[in-house]
C-alpha positions in Angstrom: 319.2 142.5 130.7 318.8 143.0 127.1 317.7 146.3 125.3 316.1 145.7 122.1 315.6 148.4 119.6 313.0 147.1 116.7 312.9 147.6 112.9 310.1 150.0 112.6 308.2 147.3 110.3 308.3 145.2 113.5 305.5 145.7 116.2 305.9 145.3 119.6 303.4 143.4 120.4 304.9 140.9 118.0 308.2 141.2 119.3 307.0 140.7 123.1 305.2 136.9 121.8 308.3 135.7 120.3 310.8 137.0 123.0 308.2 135.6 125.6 308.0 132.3 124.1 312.1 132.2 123.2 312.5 132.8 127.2 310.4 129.9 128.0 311.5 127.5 125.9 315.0 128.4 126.3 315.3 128.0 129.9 316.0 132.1 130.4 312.2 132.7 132.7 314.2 135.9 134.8 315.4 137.5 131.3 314.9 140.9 131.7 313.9 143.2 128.3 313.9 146.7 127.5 312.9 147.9 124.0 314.3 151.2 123.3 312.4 154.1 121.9 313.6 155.2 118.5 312.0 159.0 119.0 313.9 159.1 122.4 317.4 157.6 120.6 318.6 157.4 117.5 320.1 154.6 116.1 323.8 156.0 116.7 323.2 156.7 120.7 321.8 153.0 120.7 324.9 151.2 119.2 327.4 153.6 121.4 325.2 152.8 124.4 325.5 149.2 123.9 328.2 146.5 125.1 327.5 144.6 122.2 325.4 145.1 118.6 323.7 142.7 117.1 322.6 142.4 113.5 320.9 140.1 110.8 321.2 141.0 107.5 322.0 144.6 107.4 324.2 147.4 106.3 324.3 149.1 109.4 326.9 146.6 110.4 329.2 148.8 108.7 328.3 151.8 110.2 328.7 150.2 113.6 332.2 148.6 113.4 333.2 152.2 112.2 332.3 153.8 115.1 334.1 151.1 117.0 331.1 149.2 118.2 331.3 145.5 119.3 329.5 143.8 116.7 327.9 140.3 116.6 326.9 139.6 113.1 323.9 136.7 112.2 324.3 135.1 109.6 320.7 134.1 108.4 321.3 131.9 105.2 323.1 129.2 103.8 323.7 131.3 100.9 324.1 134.8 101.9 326.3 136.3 104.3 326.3 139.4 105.7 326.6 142.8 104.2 330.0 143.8 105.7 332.5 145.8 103.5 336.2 144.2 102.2 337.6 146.9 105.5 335.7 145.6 107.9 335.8 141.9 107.5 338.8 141.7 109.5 337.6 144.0 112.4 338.7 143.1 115.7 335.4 144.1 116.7 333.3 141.6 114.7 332.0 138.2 115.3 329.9 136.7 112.7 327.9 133.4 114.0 
């Protein structure tokens, strides 16, 4: 299964079309989704509640590989990477893709 917590700019209706249509053309029909309430958990209990965090462009990659999250970082341009601090670039911890 996959929890999702959105960026509130995102809705969910929005959200539930693309990960529909992702699930169908990527072969995963039984993928199961939970989006997780941000007024029920902040963002902290969502990265220490989570096997694995994953992040686009953000800074709150930092904050997670400090509290010794498992992070997956995205990188989403050719000519950006992604926000991560000179301390954490070397984090066991982090994956960037």
């Amino acid at each position: 299964s996959l929890s999702i917590r959105l960026h509130p700019l995102i809705g969910i209706n929005k959200a539930r079309f693309y990960i529909e249509k992702f699930k169908k053309n990527n072969s995963f029909p039984n993928l199961k989704v939970k989006f997780i309430d941000h007024q029920k958990e902040s963002l902290q209990e969502s990265m220490i509640n989570s096997e694995y965090c994953i992040f686009g462009h953000s800074s709150t990659i930092n904050q997670s590989i400090c509290m010794n999250c498992k992070v997956i970082a995205i990188k989403i341009s050719y000519l950006y990477s992604p926000p991560i601090q000179e301390l954490y670039k070397n984090s066991p911890n982090l994956k960037i893709i």
